[in-house]
VOGU-3710 file (C-alpha; in Angstrom, 3 decimals, decimal comma):
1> xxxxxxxxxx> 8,956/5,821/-14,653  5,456/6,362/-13,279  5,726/6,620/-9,491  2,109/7,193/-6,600  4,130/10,850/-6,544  3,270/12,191/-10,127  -0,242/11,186/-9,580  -0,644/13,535/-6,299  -0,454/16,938/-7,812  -3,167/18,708/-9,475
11> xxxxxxxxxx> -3,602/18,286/-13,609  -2,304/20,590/-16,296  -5,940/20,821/-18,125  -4,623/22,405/-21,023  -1,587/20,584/-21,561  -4,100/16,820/-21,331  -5,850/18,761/-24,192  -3,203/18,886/-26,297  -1,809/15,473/-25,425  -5,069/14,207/-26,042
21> xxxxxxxxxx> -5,653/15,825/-29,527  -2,322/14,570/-30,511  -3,172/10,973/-29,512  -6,379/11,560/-31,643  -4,604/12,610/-34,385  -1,721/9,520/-34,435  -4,442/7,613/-34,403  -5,835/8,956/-37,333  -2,969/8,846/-39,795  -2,224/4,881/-38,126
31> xxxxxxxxxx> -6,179/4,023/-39,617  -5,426/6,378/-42,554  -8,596/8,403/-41,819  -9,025/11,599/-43,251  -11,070/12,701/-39,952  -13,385/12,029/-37,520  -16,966/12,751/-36,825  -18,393/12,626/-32,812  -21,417/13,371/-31,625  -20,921/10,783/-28,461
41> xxxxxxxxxx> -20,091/12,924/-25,457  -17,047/11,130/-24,237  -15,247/11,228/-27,804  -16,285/14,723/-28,004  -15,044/15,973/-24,656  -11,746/13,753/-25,194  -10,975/15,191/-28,877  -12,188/18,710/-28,564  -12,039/19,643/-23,988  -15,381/20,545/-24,654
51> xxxxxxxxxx> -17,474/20,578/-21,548  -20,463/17,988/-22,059  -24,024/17,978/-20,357  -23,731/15,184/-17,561  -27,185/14,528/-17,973  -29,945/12,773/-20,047  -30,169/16,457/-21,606  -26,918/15,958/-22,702  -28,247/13,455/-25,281  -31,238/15,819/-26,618
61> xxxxxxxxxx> -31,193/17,658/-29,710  -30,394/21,355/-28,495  -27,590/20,674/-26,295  -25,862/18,502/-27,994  -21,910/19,081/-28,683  -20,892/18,003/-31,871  -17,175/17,854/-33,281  -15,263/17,598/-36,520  -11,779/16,271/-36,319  -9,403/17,012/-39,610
71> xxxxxxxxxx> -6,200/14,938/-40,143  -3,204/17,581/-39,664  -6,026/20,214/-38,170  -3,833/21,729/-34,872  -7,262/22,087/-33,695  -10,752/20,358/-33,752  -13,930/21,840/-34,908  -16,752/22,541/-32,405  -20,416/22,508/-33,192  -22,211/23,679/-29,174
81> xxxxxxxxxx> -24,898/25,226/-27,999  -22,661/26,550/-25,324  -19,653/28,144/-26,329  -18,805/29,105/-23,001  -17,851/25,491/-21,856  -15,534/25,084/-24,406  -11,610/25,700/-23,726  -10,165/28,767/-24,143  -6,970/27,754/-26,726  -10,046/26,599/-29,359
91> xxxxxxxxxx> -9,273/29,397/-32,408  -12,507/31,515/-33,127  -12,978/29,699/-36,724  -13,202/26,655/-34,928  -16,589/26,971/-32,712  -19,656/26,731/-34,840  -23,647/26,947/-33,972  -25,251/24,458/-32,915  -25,976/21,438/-35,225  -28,767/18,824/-34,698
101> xxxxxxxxxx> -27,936/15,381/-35,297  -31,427/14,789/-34,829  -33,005/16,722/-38,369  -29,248/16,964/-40,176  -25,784/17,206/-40,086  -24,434/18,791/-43,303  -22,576/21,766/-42,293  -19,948/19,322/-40,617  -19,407/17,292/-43,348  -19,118/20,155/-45,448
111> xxxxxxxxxx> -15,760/20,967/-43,297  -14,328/17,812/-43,779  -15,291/17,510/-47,589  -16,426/15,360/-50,081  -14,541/11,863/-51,102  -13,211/11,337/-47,600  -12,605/8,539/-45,491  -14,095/9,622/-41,780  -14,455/7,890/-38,906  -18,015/8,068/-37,196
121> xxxxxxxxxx> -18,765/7,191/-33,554  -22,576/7,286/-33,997  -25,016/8,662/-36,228  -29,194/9,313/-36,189  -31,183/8,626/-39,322  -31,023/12,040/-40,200  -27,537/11,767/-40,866  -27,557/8,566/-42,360  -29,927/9,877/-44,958  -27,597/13,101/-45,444
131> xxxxxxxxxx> -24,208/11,760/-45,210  -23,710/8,510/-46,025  -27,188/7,730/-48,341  -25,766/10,768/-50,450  -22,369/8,723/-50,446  -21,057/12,750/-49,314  -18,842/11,342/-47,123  -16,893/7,316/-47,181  -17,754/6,678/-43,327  -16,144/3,804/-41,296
141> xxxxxxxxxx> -16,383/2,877/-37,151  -14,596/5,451/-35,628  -14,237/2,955/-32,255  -10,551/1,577/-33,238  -9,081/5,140/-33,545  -11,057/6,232/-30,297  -10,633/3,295/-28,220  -6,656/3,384/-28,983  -6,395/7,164/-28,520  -7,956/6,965/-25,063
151> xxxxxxxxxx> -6,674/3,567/-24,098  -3,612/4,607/-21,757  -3,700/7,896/-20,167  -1,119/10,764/-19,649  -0,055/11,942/-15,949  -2,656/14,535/-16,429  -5,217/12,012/-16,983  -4,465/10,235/-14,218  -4,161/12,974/-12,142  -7,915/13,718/-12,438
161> xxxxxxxxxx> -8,764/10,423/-11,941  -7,224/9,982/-8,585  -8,826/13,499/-7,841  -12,181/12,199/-8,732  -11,325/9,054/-6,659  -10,256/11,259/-3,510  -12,926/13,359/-3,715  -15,447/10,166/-4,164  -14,054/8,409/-1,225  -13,465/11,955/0,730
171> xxxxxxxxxx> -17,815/11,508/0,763  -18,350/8,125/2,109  -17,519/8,685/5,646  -20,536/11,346/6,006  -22,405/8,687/4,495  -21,244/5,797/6,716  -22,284/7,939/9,442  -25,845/7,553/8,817  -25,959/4,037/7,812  -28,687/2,733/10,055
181> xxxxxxxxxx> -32,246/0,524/10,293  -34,663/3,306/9,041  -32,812/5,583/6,437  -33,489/5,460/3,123  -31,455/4,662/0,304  -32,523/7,872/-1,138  -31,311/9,697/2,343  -27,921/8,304/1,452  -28,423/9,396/-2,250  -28,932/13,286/-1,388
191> xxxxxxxxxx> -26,208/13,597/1,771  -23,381/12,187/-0,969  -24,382/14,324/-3,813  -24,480/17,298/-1,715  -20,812/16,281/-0,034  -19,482/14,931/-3,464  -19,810/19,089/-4,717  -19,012/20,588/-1,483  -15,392/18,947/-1,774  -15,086/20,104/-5,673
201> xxxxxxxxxx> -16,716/17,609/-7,615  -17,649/18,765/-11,461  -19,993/15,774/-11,613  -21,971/13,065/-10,969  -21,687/10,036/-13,099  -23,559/7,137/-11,750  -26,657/6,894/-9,918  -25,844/6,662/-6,490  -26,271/2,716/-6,020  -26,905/1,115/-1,951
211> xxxxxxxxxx> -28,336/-2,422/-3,008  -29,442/-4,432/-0,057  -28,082/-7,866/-1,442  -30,726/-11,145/-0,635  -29,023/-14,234/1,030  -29,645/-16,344/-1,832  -29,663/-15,660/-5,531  -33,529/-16,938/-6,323  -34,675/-14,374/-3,327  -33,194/-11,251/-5,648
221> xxxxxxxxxx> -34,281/-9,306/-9,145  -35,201/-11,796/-11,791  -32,134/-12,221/-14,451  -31,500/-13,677/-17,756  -28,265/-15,774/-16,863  -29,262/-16,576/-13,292  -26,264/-15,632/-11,301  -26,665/-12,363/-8,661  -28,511/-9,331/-10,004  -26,614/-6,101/-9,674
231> xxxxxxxxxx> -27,130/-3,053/-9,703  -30,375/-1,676/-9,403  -31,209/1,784/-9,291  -32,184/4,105/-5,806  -35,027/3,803/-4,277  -36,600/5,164/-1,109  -36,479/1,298/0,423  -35,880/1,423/4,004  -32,755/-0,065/5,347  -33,062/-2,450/8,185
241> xxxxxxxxxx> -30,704/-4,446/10,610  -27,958/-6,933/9,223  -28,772/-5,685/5,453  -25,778/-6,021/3,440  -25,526/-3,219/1,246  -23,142/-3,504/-1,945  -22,347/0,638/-2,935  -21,361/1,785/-5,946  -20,840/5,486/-7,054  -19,413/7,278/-9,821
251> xxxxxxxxxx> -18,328/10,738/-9,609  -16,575/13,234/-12,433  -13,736/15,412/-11,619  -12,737/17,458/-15,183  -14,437/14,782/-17,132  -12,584/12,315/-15,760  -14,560/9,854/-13,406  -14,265/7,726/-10,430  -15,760/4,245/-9,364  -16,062/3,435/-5,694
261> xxxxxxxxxx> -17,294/0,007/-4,637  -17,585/-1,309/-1,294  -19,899/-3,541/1,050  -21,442/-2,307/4,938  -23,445/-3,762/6,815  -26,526/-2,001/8,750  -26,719/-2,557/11,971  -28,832/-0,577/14,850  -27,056/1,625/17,369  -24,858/1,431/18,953
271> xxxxxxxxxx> -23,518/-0,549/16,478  -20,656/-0,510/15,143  -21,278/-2,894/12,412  -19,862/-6,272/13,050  -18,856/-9,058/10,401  -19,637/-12,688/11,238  -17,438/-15,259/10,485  -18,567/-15,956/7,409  -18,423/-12,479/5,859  -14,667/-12,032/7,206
281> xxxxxxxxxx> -13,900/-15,361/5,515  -16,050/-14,106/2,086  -13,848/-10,497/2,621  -10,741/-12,590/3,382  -11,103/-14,658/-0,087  -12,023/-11,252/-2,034  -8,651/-9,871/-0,323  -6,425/-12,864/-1,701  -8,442/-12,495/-5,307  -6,926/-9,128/-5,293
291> xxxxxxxxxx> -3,691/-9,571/-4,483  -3,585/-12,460/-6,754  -4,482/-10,331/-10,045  -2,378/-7,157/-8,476  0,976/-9,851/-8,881  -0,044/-10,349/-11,943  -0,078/-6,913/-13,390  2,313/-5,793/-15,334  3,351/-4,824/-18,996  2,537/-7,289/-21,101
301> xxxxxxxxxx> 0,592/-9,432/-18,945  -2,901/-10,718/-20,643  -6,119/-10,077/-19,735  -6,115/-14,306/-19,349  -3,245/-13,847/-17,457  -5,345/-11,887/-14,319  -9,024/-14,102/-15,012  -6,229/-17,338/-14,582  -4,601/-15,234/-11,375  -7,959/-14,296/-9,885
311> xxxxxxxxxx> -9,264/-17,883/-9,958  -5,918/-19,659/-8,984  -6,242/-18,749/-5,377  -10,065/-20,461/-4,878  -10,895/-24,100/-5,000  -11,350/-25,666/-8,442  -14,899/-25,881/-7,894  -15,985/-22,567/-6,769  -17,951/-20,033/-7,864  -16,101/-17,238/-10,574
321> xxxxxxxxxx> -14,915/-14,654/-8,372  -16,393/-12,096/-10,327  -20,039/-11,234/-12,030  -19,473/-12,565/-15,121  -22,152/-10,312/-16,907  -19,933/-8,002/-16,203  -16,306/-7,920/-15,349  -13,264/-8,665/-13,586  -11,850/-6,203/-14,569  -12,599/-2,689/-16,550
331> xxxxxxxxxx> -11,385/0,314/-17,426  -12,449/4,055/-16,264  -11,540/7,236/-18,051  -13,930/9,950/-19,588  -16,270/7,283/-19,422  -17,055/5,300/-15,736  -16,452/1,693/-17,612  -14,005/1,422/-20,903  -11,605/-0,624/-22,245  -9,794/-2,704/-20,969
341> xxxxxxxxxx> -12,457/-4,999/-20,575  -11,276/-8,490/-19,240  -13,216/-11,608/-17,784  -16,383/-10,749/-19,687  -18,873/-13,000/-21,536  -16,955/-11,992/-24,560  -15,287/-15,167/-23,620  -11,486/-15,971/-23,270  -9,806/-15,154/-26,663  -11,080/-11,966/-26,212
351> xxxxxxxxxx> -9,539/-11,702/-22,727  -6,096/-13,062/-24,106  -6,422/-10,487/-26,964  -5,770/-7,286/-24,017  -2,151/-6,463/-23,192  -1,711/-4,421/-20,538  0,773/-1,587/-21,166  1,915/1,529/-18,969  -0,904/4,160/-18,244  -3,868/1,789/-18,620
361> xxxxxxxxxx> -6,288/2,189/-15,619  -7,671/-0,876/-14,237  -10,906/-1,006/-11,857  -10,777/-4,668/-10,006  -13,987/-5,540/-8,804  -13,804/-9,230/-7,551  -17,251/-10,434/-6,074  -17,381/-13,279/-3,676  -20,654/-15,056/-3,381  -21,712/-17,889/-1,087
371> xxxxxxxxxx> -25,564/-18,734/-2,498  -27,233/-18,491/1,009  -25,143/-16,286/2,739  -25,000/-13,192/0,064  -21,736/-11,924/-0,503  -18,613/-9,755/-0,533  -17,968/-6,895/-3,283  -15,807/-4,247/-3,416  -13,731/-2,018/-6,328  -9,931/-1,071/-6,264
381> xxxxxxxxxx> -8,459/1,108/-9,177  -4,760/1,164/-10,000  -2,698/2,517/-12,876  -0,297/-0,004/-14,980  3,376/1,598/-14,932  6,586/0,698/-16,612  7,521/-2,056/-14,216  3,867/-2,985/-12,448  1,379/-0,599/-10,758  0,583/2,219/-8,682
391> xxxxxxxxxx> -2,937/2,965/-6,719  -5,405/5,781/-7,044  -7,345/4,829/-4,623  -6,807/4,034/-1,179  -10,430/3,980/1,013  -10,245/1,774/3,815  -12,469/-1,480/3,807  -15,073/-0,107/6,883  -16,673/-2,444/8,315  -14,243/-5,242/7,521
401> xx> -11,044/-3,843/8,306  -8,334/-1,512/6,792
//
């Protein structure tokens, strides 16, 4: 049985790999697929261990990573500009130069062969044209086999998760230091980047986010479905007095990454911040919309099971205690937001359609608005076990309490 213990210790990289690869490959004789074909960078770093450009570069022709799964392969194929961030246990025959997606793709599908059934994540024009105009190659979605490999993760995977958690929350109290009228969201931007690698981060996965949150919805950014606009990206703004600031970051740790969501409140020395009334009775409500879903979760609970549980404990006639653009509830893994994906406009058959099931990770981010009087926000991340849940993260709720 899972226990907080076996999530404390430090991961066994290359035995994830392998556990990983395997998953991939269940999946592929489940779909019947004679392989797969990635070229998007979480798929690729999950199937292969390859290490992928966190960056926009990551997505440009010459860097790249490209990989070739083959059903009963003991290893994947590699196409990188960078052999040197690829894992050691990957046989010679196995790393290729560089493809580019971009102007063609042959040489991969000439490894899996012709009259095969492959699954494919993504694909350019160029390899449209190539691949599947030339009918070289029978491609299908690859997102059932990837979405089912990566689903529920092993100890290791969970392991680097929490690290990437602890090392994202390790950050924030240099950051709540500063928080003050007259500092920048950008200031706040370069002191947790700097911190974040100082204390062993591999990456950064979100753009640091400090949105100063209006009283009322029709005083905020413009949106299609006019309910609260968030996020927006950093800017140099200015902070000033009472601001409340809704932060998000995302951090990597082994390609594995963390989401941290919380709410402060600026306030001028010498402070320290403190709540009204109001915002301890929006945190209180956030608190019991928590606990709420966190009864709820379990093996073989629904995803309509924890949208029912979150709204149970609020008046019939409030508000949805979560963005419903977005989520109640998501997933993190290789990527910062992944299945499961539950209270989203994808409406409530969809939600019903998730069962939760030992090693899922679940990111809880509640929101609590009062139109008028802004609101409350903040993200907790737990792991499903055998008989309910553990946490992986465990950052205090500053300024609102513990």
């Amino acid at each position: 049985m899972l226990a907080a213990a076996d999530v404390q210790d430090g991961p066994d990289l290359a035995r994830m790999r392998r556990d990983r690869y395997a998953r991939v490959q269940a999946q592929l004789t489940t779909h019947d697929l004679d392989g797969l074909l990635l070229i998007g960078g979480s798929n690729v770093e999950y199937a292969t261990g390859a290490r992928v450009l966190n960056a926009d570069a990551g997505r440009a022709a010459m860097f790249r990573t490209v990989a070739c799964v083959v059903r009963d392969d003991p290893f994947p194929h590699v196409f990188a500009a960078y052999p040197e961030g690829l894992p050691a246990e990957l046989p010679a025959d196995h790393i290729h130069p560089v493809v580019y997606p971009e102007l063609g793709i042959r040489p991969v599908g000439e490894i899996i062969g012709r009259e095969k059934s492959v699954g494919l994540d993504e694909y350019t024009p160029a390899m449209w044209r190539e691949l599947v105009g030339s009918r070289l190659v029978d491609f299908v979605d690859a997102s059932p086999v990837m979405s089912a490999a990566r689903l529920c993760k092993t100890v290791d995977e969970l392991r680097c998760i929490r690290m990437a958690q602890h090392v994202n929350e390790q950050a924030m109290p240099d950051v709540e230091a500063v928080l003050r009228p007259g500092v920048r969201q950008t200031d706040l931007s370069g002191l947790f980047l700097r911190r974040i690698f100082e204390l062993g981060a591999t990456g950064n996965a979100v753009d640091p986010i400090w949105q100063v949150m209006p009283d009322r919805i029709s005083d905020g950014p413009w949106t299609v479905h006019g309910d609260v606009a968030f996020p927006t990206a950093t800017t140099d703004a200015m902070l000033r007095d009472g601001d409340v600031v809704w932060v998000d970051t995302g951090i990597t740790f082994c390609g594995y990454a963390s989401d941290f969501g919380r709410t402060w409140l600026v306030c001028a020395p010498p402070g320290p911040p403190r709540p009204t009334g109001a915002q301890l009775d929006q945190f209180a409500r956030w608190r019991a919309v928590v606990e709420a879903v966190l009864d709820t979760v379990k093996p073989g609970a629904t995803g309509g099971d924890l949208t029912r549980a979150a709204r149970s404990v609020l008046p019939a006639d409030a508000r949805t205690p979560w963005l419903e653009h977005f989520y109640l509830v998501h997933g993190v893994g290789v990527d910062s937001a992944e299945m499961p994906l539950i209270g989203t406009d994808l409406g409530s058959a969809f939600d019903e359609s998730i069962v939760l099931a030992p090693g899922m990770v679940l990111v809880l981010e509640p929101v609590i608005w009062d139109d008028g009087a802004s609101g409350y926000r903040s993200e907790e991340i737990v792991a499903v076990t055998d008989s309910g849940w553990i946490p992986l993260s465990d950052h205090p709720y500053w300024p609102f309490g513990s």
